[in-house]
Biopython code that builds the backbone (N, CA, C, O; Angstrom):
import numpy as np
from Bio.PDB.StructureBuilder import StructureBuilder

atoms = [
    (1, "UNK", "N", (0.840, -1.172, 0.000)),
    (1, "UNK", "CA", (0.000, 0.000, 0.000)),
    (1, "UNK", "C", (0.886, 1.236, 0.000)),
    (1, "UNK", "O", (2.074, 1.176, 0.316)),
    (2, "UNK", "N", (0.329, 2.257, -0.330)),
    (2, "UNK", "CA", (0.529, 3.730, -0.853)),
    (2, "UNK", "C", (0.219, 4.551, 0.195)),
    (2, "UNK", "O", (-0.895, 5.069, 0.130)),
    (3, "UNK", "N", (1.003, 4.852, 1.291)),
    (3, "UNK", "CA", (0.376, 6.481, 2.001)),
    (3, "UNK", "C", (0.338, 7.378, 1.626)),
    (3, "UNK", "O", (1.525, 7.657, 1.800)),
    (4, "UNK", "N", (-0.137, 8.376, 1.104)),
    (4, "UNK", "CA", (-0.251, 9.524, 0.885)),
    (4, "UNK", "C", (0.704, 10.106, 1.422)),
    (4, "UNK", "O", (0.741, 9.972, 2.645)),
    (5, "UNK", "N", (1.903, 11.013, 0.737)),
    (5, "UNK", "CA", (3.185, 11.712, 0.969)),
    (5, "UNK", "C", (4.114, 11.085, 1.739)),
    (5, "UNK", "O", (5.050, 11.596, 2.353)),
    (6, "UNK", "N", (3.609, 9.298, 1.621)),
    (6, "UNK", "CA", (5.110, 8.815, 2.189)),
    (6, "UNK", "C", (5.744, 8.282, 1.139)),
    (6, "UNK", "O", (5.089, 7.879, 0.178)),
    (7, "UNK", "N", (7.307, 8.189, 1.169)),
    (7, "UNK", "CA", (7.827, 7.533, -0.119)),
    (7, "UNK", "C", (8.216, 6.190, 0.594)),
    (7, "UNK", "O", (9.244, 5.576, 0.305)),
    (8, "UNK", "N", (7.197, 5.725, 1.676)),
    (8, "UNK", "CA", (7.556, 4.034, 1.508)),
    (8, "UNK", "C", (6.601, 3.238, 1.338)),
    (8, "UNK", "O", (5.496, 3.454, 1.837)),
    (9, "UNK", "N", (6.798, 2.459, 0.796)),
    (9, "UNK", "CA", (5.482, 1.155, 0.073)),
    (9, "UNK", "C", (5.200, 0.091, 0.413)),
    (9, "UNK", "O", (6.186, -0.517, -0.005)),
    (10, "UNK", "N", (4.603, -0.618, 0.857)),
    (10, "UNK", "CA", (4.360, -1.827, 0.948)),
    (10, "UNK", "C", (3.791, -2.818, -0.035)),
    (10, "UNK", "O", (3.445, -2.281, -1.087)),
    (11, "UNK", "N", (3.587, -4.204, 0.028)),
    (11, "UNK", "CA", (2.701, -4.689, -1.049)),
    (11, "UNK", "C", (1.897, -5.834, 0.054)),
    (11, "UNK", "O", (2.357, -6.379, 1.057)),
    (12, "UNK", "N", (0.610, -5.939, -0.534)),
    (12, "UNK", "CA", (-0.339, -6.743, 0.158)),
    (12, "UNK", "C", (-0.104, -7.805, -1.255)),
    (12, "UNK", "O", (0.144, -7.598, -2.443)),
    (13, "UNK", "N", (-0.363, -9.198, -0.291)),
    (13, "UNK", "CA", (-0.467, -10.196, -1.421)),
    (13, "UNK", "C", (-1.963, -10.811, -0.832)),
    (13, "UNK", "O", (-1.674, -11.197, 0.301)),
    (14, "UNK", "N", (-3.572, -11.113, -1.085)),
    (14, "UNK", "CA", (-4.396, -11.551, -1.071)),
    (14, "UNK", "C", (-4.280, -12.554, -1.600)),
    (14, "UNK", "O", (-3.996, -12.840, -2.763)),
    (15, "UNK", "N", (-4.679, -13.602, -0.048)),
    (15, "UNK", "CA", (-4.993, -15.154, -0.257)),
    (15, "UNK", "C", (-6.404, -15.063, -0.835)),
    (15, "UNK", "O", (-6.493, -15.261, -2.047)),
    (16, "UNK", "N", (-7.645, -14.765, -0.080)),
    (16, "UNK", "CA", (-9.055, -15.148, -0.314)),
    (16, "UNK", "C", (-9.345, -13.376, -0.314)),
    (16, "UNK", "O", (-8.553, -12.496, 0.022)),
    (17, "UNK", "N", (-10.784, -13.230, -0.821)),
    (17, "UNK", "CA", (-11.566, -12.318, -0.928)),
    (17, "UNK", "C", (-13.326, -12.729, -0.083)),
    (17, "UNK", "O", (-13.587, -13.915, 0.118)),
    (18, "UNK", "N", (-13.936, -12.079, 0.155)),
    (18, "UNK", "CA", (-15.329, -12.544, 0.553)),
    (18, "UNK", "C", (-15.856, -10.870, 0.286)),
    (18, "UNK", "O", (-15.307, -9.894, 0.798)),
    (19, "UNK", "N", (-16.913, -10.829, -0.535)),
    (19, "UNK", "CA", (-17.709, -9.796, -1.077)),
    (19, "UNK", "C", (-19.105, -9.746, -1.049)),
    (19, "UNK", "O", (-19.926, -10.664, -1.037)),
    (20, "UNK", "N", (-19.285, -8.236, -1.039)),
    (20, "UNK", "CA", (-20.849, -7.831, -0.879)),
    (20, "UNK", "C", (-21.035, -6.748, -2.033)),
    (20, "UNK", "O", (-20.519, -5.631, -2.053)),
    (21, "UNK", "N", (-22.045, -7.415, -3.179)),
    (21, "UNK", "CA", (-22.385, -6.442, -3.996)),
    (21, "UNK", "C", (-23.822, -5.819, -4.122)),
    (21, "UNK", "O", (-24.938, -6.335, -4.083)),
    (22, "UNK", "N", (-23.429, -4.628, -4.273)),
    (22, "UNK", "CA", (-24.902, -3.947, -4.450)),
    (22, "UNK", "C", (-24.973, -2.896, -5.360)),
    (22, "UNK", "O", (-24.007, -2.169, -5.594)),
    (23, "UNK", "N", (-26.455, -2.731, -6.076)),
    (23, "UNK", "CA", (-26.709, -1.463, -7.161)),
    (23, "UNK", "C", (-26.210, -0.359, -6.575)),
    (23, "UNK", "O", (-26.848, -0.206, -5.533)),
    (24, "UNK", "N", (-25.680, 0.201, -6.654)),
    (24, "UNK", "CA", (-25.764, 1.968, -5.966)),
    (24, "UNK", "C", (-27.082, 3.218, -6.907)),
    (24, "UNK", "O", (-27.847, 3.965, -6.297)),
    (25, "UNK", "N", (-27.016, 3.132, -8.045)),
    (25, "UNK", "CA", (-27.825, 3.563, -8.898)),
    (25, "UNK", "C", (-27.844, 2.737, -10.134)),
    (25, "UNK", "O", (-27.135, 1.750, -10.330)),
    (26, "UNK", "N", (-28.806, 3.285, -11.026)),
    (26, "UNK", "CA", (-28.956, 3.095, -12.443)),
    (26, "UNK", "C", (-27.293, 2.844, -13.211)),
    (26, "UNK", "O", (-27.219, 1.955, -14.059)),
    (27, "UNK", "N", (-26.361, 3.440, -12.961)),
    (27, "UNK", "CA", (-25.202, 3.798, -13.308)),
    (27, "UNK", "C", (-24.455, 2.726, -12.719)),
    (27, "UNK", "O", (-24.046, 1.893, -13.528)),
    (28, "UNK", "N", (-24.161, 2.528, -11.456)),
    (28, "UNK", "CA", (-22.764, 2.181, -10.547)),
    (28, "UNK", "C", (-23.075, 1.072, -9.453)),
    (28, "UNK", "O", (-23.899, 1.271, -8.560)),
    (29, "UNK", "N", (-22.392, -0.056, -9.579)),
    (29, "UNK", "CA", (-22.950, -1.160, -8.719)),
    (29, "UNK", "C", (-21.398, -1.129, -7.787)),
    (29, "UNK", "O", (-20.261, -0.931, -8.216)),
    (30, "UNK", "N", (-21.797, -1.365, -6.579)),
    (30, "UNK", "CA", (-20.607, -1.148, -5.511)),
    (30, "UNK", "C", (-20.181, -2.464, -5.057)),
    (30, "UNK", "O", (-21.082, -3.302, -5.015)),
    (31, "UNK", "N", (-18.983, -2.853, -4.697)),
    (31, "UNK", "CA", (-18.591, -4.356, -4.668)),
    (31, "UNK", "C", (-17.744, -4.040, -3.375)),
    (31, "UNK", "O", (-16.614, -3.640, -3.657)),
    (32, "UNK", "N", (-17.994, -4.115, -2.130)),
    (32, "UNK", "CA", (-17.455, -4.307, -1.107)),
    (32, "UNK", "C", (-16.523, -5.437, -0.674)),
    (32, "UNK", "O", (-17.231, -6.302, -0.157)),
    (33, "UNK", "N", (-15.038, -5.858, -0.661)),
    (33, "UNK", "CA", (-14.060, -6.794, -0.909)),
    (33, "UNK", "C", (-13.375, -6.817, 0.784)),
    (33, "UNK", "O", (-12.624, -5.942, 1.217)),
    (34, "UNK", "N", (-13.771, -7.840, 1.442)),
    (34, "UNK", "CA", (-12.959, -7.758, 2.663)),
    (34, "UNK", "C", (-11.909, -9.332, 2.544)),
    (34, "UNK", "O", (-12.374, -10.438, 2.265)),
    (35, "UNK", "N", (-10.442, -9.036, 2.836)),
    (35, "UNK", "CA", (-9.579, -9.704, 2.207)),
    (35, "UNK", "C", (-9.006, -10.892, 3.623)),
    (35, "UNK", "O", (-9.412, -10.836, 4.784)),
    (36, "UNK", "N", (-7.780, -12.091, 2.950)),
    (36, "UNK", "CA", (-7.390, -12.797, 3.722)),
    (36, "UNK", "C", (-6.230, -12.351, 3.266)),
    (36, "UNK", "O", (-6.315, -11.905, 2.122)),
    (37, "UNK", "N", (-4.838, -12.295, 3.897)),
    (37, "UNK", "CA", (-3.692, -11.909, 3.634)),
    (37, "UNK", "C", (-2.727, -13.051, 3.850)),
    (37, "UNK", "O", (-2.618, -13.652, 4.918)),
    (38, "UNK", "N", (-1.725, -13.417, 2.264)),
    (38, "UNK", "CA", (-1.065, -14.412, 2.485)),
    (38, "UNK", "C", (0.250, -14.301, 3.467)),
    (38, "UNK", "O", (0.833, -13.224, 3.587)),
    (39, "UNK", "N", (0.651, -15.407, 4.115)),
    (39, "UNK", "CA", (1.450, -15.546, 5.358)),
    (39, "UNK", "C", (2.696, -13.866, 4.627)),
    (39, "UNK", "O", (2.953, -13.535, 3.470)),
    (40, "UNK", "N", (3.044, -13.378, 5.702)),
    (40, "UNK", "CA", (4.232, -12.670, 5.776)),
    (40, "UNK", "C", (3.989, -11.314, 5.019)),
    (40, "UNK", "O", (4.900, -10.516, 4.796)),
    (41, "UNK", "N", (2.628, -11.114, 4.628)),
    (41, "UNK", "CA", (1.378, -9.621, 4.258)),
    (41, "UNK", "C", (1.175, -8.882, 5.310)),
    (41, "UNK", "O", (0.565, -9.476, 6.199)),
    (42, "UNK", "N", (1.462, -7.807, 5.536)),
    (42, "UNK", "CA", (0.702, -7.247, 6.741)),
    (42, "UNK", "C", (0.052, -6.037, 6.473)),
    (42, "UNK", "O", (0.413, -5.496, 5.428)),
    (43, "UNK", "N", (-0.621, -5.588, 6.987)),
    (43, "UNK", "CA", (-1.504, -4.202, 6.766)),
    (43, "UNK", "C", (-0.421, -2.991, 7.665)),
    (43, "UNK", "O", (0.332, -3.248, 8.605)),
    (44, "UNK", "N", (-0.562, -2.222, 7.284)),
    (44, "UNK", "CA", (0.272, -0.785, 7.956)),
    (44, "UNK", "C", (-0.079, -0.926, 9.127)),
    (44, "UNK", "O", (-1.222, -1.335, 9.330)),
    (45, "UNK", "N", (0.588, -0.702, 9.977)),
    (45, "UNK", "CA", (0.107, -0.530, 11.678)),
    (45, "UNK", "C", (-1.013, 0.729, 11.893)),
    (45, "UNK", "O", (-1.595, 0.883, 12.967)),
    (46, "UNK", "N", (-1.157, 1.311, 11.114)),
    (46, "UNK", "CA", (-2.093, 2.726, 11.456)),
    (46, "UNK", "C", (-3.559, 2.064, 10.785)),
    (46, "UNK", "O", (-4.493, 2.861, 10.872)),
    (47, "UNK", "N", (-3.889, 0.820, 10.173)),
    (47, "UNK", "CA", (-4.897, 0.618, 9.339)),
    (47, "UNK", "C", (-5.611, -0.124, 10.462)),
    (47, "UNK", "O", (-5.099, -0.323, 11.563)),
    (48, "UNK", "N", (-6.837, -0.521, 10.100)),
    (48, "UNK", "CA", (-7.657, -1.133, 11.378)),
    (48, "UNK", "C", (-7.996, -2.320, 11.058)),
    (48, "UNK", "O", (-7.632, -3.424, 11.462)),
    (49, "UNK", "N", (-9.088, -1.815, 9.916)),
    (49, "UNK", "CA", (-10.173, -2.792, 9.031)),
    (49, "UNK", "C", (-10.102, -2.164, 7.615)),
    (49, "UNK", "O", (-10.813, -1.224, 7.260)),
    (50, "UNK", "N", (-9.097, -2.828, 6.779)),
    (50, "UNK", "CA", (-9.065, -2.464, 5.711)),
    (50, "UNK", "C", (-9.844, -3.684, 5.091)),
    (50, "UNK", "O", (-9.650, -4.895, 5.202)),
    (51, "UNK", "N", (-11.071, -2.747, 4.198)),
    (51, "UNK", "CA", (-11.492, -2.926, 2.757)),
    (51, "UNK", "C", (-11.257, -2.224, 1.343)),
    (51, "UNK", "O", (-10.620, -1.214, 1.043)),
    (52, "UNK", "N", (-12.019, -3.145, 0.566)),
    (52, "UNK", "CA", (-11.945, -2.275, -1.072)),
    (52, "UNK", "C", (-13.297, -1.716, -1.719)),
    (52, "UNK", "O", (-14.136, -2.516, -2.132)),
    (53, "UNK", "N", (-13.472, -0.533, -1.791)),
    (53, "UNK", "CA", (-14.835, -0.154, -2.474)),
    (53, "UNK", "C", (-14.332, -0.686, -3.555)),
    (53, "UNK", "O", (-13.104, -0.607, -3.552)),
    (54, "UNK", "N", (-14.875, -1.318, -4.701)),
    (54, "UNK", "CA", (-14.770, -1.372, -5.855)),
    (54, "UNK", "C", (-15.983, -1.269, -6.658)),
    (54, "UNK", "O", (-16.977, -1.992, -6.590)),
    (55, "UNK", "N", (-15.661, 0.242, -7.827)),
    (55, "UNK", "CA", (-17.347, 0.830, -8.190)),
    (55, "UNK", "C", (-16.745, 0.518, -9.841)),
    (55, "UNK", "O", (-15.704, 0.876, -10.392)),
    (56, "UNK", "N", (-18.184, -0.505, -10.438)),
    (56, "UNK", "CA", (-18.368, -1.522, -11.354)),
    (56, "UNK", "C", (-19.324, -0.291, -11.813)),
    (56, "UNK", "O", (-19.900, 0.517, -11.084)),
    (57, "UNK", "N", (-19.330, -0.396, -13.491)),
    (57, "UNK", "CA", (-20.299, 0.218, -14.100)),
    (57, "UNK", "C", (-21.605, -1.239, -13.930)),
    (57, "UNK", "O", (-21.475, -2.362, -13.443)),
    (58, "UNK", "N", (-22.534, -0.705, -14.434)),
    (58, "UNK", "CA", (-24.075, -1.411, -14.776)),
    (58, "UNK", "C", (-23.417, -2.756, -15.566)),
    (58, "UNK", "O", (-23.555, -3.757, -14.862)),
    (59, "UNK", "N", (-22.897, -2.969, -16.547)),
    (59, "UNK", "CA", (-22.460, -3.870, -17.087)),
    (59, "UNK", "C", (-21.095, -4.797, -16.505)),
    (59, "UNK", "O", (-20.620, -5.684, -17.215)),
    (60, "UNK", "N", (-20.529, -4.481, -15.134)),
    (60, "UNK", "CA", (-20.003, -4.931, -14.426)),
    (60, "UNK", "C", (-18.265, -5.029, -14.313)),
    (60, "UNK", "O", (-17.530, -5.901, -13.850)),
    (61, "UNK", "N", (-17.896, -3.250, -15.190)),
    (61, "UNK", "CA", (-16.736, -3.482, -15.598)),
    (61, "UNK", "C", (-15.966, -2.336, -14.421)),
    (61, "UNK", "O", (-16.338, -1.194, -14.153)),
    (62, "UNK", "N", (-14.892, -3.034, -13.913)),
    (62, "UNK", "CA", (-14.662, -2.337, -12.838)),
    (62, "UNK", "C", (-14.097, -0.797, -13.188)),
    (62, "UNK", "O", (-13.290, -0.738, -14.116)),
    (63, "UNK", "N", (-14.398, 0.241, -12.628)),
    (63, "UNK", "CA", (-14.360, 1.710, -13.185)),
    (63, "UNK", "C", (-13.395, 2.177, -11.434)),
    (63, "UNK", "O", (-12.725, 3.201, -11.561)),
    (64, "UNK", "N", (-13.354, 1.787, -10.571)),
    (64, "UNK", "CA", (-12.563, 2.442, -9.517)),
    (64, "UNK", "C", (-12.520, 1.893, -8.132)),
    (64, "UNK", "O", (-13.561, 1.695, -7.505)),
    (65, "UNK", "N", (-11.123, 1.596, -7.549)),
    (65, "UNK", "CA", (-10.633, 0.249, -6.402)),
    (65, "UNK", "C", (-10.577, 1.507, -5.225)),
    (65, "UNK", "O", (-10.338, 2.611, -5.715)),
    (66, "UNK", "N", (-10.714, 1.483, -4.156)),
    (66, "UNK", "CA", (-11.031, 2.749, -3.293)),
    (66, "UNK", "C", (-10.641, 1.981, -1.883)),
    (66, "UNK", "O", (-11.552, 1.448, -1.250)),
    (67, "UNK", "N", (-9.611, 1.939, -1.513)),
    (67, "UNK", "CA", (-9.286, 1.178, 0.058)),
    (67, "UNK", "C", (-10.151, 2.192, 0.886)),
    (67, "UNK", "O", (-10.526, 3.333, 0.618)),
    (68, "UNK", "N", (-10.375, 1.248, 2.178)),
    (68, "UNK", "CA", (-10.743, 2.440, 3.055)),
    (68, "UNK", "C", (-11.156, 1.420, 4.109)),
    (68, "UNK", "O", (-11.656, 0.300, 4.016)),
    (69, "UNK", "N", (-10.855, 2.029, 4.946)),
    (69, "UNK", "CA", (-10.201, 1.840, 6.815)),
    (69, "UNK", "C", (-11.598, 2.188, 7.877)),
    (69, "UNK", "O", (-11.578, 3.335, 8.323)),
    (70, "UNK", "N", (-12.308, 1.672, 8.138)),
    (70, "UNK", "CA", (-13.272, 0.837, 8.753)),
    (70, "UNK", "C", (-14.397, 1.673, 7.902)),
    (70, "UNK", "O", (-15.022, 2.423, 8.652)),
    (71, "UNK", "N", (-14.732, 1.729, 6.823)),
    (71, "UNK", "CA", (-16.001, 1.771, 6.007)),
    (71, "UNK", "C", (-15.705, 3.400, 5.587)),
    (71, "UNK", "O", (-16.521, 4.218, 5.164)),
    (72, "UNK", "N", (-14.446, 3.555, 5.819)),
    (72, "UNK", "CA", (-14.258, 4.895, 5.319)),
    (72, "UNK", "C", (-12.992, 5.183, 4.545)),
    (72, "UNK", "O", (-12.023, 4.522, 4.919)),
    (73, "UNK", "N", (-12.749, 6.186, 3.357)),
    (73, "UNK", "CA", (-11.529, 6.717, 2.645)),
    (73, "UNK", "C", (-10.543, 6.914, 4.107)),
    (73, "UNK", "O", (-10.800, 7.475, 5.171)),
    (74, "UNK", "N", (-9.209, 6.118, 3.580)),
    (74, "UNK", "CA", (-8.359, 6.211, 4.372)),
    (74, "UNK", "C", (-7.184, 6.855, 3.364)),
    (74, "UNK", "O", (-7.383, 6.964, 2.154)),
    (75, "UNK", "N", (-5.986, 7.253, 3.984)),
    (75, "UNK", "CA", (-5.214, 8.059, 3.552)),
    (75, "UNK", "C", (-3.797, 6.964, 2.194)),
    (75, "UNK", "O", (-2.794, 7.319, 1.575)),
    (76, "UNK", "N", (-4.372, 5.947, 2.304)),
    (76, "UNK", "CA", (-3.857, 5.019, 1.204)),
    (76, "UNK", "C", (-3.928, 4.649, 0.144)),
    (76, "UNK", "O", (-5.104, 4.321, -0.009)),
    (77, "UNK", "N", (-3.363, 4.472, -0.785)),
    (77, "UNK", "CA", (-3.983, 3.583, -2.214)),
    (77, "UNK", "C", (-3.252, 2.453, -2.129)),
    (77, "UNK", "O", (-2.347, 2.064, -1.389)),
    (78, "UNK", "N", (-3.927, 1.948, -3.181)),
    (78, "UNK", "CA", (-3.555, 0.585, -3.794)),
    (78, "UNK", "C", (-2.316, 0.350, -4.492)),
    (78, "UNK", "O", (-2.495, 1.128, -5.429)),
    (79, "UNK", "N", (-1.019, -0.243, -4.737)),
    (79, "UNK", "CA", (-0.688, -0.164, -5.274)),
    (79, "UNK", "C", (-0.820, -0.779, -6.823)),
    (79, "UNK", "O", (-1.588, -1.726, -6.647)),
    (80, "UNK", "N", (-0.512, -0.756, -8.137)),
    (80, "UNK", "CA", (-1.045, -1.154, -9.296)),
    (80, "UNK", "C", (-0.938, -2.841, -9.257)),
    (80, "UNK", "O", (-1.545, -3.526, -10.080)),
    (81, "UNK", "N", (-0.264, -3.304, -8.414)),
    (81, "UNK", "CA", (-0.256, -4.946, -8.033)),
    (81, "UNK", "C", (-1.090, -5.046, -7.250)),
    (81, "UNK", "O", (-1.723, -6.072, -7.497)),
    (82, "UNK", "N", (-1.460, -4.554, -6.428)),
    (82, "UNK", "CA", (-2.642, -4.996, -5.510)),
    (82, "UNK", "C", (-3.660, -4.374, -6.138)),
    (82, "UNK", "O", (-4.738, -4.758, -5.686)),
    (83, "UNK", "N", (-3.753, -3.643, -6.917)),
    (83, "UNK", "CA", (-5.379, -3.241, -7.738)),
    (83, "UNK", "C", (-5.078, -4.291, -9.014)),
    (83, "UNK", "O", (-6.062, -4.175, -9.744)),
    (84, "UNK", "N", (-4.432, -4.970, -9.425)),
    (84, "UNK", "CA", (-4.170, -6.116, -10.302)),
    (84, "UNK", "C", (-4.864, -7.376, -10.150)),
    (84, "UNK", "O", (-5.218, -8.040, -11.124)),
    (85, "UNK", "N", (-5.080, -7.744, -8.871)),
    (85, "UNK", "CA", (-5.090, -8.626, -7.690)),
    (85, "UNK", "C", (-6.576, -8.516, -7.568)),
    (85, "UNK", "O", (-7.222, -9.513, -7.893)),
    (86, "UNK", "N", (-7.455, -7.064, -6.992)),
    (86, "UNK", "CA", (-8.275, -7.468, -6.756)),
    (86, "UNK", "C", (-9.176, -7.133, -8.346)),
    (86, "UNK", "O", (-10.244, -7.699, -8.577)),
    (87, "UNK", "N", (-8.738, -6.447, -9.030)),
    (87, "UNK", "CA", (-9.732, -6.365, -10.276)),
    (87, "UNK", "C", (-9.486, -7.774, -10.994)),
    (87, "UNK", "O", (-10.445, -8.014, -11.728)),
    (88, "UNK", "N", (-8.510, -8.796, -11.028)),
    (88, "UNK", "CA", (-8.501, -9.929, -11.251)),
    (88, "UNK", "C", (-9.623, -11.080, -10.543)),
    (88, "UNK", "O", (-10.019, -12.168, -10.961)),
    (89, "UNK", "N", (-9.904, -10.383, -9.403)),
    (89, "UNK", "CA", (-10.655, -10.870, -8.792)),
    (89, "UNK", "C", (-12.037, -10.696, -8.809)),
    (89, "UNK", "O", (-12.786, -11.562, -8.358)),
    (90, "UNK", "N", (-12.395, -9.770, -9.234)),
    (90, "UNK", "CA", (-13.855, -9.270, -9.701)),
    (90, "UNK", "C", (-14.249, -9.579, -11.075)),
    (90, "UNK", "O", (-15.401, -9.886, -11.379)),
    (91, "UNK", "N", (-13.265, -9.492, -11.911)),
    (91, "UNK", "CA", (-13.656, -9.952, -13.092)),
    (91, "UNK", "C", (-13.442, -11.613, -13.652)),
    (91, "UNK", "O", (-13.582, -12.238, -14.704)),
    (92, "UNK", "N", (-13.110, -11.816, -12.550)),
    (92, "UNK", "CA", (-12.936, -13.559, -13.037)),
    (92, "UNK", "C", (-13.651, -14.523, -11.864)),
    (92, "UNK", "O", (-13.794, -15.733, -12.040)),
    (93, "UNK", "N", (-14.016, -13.935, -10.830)),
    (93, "UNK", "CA", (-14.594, -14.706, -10.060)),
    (93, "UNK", "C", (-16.219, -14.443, -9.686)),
    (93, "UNK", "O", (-17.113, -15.223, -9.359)),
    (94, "UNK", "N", (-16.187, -12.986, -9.885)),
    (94, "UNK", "CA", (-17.846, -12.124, -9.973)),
    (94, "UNK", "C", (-18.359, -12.179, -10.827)),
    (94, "UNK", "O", (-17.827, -11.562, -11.750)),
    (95, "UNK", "N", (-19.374, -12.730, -11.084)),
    (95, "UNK", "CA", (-20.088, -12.347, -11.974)),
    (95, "UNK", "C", (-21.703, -10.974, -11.637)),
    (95, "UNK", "O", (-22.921, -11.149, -11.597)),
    (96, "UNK", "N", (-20.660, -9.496, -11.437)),
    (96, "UNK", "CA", (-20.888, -8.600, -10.394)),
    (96, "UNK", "C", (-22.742, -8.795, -10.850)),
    (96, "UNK", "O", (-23.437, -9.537, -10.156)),
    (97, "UNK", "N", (-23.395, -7.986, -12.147)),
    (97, "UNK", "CA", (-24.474, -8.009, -12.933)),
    (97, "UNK", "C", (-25.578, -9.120, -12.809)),
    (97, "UNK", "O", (-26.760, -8.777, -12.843)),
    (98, "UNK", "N", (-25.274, -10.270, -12.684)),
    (98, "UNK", "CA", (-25.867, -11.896, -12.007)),
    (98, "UNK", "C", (-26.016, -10.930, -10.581)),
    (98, "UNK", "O", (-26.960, -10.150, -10.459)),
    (99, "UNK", "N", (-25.056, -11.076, -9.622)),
    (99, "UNK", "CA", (-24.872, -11.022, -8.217)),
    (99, "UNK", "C", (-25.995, -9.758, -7.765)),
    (99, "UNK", "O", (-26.851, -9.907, -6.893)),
    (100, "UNK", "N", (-25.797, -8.572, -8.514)),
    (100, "UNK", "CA", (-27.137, -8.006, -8.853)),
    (100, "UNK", "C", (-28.590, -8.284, -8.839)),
    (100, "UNK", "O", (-29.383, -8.149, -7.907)),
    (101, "UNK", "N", (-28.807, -8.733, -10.147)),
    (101, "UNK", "CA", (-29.981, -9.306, -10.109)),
    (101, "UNK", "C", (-30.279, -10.189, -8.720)),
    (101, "UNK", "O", (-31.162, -9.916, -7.906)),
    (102, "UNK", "N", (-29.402, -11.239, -8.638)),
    (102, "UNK", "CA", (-29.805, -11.877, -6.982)),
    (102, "UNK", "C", (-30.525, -11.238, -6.316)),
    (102, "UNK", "O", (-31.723, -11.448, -6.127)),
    (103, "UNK", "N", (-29.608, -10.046, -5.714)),
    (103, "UNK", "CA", (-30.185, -9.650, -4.767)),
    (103, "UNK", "C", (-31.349, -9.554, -5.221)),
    (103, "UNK", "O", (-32.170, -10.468, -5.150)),
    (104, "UNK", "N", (-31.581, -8.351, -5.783)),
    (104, "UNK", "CA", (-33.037, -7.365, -5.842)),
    (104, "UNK", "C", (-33.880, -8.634, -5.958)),
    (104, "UNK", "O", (-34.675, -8.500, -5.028)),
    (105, "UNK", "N", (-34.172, -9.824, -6.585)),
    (105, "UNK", "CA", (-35.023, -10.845, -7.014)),
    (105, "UNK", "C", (-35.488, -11.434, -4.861)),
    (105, "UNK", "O", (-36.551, -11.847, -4.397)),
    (106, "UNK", "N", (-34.176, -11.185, -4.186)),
    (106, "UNK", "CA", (-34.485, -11.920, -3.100)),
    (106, "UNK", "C", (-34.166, -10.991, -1.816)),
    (106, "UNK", "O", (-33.854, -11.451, -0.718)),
    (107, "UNK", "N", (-34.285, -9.679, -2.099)),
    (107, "UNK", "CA", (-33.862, -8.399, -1.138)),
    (107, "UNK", "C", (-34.950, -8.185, -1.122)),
    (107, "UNK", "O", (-35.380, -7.220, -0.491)),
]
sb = StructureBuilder()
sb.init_structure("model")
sb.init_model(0)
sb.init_chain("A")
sb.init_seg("    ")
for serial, (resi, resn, name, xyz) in enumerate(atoms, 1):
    if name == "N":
        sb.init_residue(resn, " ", resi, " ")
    sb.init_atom(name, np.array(xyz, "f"), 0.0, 1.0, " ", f" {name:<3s}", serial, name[0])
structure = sb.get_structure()
């Protein structure tokens, strides 16, 4: 991960994912990503509960990966390997648009 005005980096490597998707509007379906971290991964000591907003257009193509530290923008990004990682993960394991429909059919 990326702090904002620090020049040191880390990298998260994700074992598992477990997700919650939902419409946000007509436009933007939101994919909530809470992660398992493979042995010798650690999260920054200042992070709590890191997740991933990830905002999917209507057709389910991921448009923007958004970390954030107990349900909120935290002062980090992703780095382009760990947004590699989880958009690999949304588009090959989600089928976000299906996961959609679910709900609303049983919400």
């Amino acid at each position: 991960m990326l702090k904002y005005g620090s020049p040191e980096t880390g990298e998260l490597r994700f074992k598992a994912f477990r997700s919650r998707v939902e419409r946000r509007d007509e436009q933007w379906i939101d994919v909530e990503l809470r992660f398992e971290l493979e042995e010798g991964s650690a999260l920054p000591d200042d992070v709590t509960d890191l997740t991933a907003l990830v905002i999917c257009t209507k057709k389910g193509d991921v448009f923007q990966v958004v970390p954030q530290d107990e349900g909120m923008d935290c002062e980090y990004q992703f780095t382009p390997s760990e947004k590699e990682q989880i958009i690999r993960y949304v588009e090959q394991e989600l089928d976000v648009t299906a996961l959609v429909k679910i709900n609303q059919t049983h919400g």
